[in-house]
MIGU-118504 format. One record per residue: residue number from 1; residue in three letters; x, y, z of N, C-alpha, C in turn. Coordinates in pm, 1 decimal, m for minus. Example, Ala and Ser with C-alpha at 12.3 -4.5 7.8 and 13.67 -1.06 7.14 Angstrom:
<sites>
+-----+------+----------+----------+----------+----------+----------+----------+----------+----------+----------+
: seq : type :      n_x :      n_y :      n_z :     ca_x :     ca_y :     ca_z :      c_x :      c_y :      c_z :
+-----+------+----------+----------+----------+----------+----------+----------+----------+----------+----------+
:   1 :  ALA :   1319.0 :   m569.0 :    780.0 :   1230.0 :   m450.0 :    780.0 :   1320.0 :   m330.0 :    780.0 :
:   2 :  SER :   1285.0 :   m225.0 :    708.0 :   1367.0 :   m106.0 :    714.0 :   1290.0 :      3.0 :    787.0 :
+-----+------+----------+----------+----------+----------+----------+----------+----------+----------+----------+
</sites>
This chain:
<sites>
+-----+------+----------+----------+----------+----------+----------+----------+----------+----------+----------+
: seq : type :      n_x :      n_y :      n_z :     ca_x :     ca_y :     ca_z :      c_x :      c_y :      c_z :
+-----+------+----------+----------+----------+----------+----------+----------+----------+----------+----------+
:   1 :  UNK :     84.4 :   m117.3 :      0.0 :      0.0 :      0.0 :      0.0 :     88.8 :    123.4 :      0.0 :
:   2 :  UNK :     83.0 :    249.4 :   m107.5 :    146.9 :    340.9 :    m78.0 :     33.1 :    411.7 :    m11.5 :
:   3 :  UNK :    169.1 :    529.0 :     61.8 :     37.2 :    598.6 :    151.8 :     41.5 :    726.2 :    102.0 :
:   4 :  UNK :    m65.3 :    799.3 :     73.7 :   m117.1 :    910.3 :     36.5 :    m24.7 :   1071.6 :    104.0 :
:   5 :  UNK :    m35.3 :   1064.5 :    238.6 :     m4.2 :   1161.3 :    319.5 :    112.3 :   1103.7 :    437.0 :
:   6 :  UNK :    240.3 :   1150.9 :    415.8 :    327.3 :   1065.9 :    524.9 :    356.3 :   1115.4 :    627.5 :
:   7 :  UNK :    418.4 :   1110.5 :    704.3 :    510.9 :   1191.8 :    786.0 :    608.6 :   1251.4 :    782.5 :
:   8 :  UNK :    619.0 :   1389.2 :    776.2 :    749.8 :   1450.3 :    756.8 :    875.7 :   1401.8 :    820.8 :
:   9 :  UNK :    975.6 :   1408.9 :    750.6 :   1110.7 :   1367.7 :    779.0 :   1179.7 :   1450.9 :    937.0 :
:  10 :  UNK :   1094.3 :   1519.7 :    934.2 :   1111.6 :   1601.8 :   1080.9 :   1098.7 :   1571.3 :   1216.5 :
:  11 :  UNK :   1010.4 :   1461.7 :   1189.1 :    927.5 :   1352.6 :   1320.7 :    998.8 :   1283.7 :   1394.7 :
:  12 :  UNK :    953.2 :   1295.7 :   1527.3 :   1014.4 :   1172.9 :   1589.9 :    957.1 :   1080.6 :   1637.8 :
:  13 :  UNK :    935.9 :    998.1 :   1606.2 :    825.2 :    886.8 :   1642.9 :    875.2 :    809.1 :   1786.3 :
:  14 :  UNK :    747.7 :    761.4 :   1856.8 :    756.2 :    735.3 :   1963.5 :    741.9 :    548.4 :   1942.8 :
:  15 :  UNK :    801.9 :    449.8 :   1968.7 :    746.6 :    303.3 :   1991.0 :    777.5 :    291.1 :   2139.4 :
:  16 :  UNK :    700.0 :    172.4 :   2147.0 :    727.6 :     70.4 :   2302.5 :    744.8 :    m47.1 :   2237.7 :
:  17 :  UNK :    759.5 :   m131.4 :   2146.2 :    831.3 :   m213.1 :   2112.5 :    936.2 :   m231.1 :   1986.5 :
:  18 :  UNK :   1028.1 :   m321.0 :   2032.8 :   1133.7 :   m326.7 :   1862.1 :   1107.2 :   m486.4 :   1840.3 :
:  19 :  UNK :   1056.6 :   m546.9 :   1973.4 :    994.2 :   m690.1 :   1903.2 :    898.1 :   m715.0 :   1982.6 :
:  20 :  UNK :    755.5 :   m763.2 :   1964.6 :    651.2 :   m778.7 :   1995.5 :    636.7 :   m902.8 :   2132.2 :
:  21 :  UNK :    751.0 :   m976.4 :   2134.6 :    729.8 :  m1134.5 :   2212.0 :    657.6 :  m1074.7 :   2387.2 :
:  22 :  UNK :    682.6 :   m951.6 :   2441.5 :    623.0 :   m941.4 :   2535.7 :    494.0 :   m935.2 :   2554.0 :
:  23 :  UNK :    457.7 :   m878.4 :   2411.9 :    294.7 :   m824.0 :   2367.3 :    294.1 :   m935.0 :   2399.5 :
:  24 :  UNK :    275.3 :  m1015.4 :   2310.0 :    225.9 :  m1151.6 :   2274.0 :    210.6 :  m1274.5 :   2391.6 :
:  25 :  UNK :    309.7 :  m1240.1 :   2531.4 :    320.5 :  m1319.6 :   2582.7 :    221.9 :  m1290.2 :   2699.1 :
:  26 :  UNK :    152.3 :  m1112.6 :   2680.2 :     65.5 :  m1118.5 :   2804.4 :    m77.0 :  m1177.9 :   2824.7 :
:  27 :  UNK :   m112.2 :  m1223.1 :   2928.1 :   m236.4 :  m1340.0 :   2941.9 :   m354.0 :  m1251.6 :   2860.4 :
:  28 :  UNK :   m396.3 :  m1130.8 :   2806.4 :   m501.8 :  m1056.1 :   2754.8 :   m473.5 :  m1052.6 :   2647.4 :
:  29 :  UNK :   m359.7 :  m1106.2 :   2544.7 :   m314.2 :  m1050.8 :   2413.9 :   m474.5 :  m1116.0 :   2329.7 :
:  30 :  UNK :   m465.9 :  m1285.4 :   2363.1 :   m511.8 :  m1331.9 :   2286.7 :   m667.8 :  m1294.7 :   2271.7 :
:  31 :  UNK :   m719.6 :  m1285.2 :   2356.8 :   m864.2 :  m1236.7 :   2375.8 :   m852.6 :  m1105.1 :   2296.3 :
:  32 :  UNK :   m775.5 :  m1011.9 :   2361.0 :   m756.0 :   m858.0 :   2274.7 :   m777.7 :   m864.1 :   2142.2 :
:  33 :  UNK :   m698.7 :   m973.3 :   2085.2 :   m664.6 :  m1006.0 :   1941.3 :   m799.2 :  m1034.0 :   1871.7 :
:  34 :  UNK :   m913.9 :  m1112.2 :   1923.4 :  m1003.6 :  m1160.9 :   1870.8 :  m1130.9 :  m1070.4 :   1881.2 :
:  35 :  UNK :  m1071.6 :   m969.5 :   1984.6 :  m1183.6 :   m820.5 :   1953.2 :  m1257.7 :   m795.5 :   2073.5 :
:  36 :  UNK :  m1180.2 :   m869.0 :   2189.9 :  m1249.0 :   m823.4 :   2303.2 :  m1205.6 :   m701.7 :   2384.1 :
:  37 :  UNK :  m1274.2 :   m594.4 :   2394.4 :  m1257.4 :   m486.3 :   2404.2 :  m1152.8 :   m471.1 :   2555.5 :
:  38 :  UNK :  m1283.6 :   m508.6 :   2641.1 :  m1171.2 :   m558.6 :   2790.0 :  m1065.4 :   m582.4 :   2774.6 :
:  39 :  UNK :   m996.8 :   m680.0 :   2699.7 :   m880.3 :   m766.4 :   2728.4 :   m766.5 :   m654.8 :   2637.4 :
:  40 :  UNK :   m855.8 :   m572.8 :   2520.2 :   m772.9 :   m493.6 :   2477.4 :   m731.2 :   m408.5 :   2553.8 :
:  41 :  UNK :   m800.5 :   m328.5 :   2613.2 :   m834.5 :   m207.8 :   2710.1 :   m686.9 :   m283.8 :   2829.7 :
:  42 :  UNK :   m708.8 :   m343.6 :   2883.9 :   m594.3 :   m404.9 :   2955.6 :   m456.7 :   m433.2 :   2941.4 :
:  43 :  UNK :   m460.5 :   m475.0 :   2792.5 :   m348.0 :   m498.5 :   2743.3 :   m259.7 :   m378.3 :   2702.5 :
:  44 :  UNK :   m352.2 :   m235.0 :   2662.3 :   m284.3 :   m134.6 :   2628.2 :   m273.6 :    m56.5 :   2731.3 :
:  45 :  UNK :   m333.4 :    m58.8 :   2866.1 :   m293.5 :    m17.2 :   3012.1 :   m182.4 :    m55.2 :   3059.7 :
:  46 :  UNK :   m191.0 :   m214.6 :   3023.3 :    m71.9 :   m209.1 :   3116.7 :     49.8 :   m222.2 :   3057.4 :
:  47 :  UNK :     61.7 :   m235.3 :   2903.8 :    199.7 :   m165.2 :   2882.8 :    209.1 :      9.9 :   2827.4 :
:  48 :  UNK :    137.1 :     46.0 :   2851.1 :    140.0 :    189.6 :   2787.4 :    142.4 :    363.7 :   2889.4 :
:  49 :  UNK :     60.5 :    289.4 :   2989.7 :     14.7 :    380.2 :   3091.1 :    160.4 :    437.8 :   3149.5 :
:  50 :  UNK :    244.1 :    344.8 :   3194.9 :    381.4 :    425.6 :   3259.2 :    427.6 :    444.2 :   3164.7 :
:  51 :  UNK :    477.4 :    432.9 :   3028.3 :    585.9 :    471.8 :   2916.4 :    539.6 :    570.1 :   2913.9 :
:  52 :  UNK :    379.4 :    585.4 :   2863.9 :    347.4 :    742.9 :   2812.3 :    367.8 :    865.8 :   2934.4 :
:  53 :  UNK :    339.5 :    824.4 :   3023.9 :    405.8 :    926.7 :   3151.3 :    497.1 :    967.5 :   3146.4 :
:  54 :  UNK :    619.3 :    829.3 :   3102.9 :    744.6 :    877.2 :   3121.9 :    747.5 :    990.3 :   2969.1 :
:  55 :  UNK :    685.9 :    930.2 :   2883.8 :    732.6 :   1004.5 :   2722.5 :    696.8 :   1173.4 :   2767.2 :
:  56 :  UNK :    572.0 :   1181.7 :   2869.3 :    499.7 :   1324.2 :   2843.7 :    589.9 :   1448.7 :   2850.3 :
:  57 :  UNK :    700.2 :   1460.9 :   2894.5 :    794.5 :   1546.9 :   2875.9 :    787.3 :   1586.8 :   2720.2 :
:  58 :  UNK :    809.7 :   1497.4 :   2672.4 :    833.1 :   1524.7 :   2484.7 :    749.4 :   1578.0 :   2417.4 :
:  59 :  UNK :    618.0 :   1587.6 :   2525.9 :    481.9 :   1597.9 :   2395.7 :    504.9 :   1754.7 :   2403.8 :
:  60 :  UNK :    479.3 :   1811.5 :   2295.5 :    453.4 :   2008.9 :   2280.9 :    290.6 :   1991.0 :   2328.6 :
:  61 :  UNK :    249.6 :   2098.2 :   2362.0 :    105.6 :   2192.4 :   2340.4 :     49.5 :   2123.0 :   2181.8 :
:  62 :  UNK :    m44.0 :   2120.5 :   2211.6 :   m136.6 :   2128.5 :   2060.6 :    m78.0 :   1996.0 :   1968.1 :
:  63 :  UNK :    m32.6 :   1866.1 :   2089.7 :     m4.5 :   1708.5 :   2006.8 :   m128.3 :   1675.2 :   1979.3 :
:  64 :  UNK :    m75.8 :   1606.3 :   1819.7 :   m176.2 :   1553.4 :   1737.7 :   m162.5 :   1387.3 :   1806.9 :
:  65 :  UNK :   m246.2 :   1318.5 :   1856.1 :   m248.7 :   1159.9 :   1870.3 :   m332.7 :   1077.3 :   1743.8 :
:  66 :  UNK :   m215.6 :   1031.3 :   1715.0 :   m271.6 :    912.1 :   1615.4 :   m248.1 :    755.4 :   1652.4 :
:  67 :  UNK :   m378.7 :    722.9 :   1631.8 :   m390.2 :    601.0 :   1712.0 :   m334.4 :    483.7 :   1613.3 :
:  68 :  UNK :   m266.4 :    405.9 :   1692.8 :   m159.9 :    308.1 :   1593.6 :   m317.4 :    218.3 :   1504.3 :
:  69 :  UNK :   m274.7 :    141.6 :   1386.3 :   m364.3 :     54.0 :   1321.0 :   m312.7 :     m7.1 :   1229.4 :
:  70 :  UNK :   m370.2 :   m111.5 :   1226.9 :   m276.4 :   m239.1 :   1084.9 :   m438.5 :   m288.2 :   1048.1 :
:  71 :  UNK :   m404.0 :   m334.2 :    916.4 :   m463.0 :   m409.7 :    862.2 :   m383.5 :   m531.8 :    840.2 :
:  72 :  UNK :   m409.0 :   m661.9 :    881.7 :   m324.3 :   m784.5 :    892.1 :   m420.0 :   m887.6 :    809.9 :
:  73 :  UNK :   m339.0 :   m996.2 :    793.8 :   m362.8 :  m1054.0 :    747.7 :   m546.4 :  m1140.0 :    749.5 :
:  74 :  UNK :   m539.2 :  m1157.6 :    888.4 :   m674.3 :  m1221.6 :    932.5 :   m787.2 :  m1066.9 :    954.8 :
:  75 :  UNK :   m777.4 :   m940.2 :    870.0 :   m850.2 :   m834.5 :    900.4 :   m786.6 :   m721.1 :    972.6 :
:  76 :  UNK :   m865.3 :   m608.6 :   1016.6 :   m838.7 :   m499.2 :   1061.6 :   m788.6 :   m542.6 :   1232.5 :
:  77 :  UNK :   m689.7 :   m504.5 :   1305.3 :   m629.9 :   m511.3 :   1404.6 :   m748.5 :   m498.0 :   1485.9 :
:  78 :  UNK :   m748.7 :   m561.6 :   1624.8 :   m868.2 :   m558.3 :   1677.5 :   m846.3 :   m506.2 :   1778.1 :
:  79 :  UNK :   m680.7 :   m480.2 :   1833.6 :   m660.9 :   m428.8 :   1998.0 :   m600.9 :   m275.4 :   1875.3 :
+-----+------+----------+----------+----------+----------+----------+----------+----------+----------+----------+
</sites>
């Protein structure tokens, strides 16, 4: 897929992972995965809630949040 509108070369992008095996290994992934909202809701609490605290230093006034999304193989990402 090319994408229409990118991100300027100016950006600094924020991740919490460079390999997924922790995602994957927490007891809510799999439920998350299959579209249960709860188990998502949990799964992105509890790895996200302290990083983004720690990140909030970085954010300016007037941050745009864009919410991560894939389209995968088995459909649209469900967590």
């Amino acid at each position: 897929m090319i994408r229409a509108i990118g991100f300027p070369a100016s950006i600094t992008a924020l991740h919490l992972f460079t390999q997924d095996a922790s995602l994957k290994a927490h007891s809510a992934y799999r439920q998350a995965k299959a579209g249960d909202r709860d188990a998502a809701l949990e799964l992105v609490l509890d790895f996200s809630a302290t990083w983004l605290g720690e990140c909030h230093a970085r954010f300016k006034p007037g941050l745009i949040f864009v919410a991560p999304h894939a389209l995968e193989a088995s459909g649209d990402n469900a967590i």
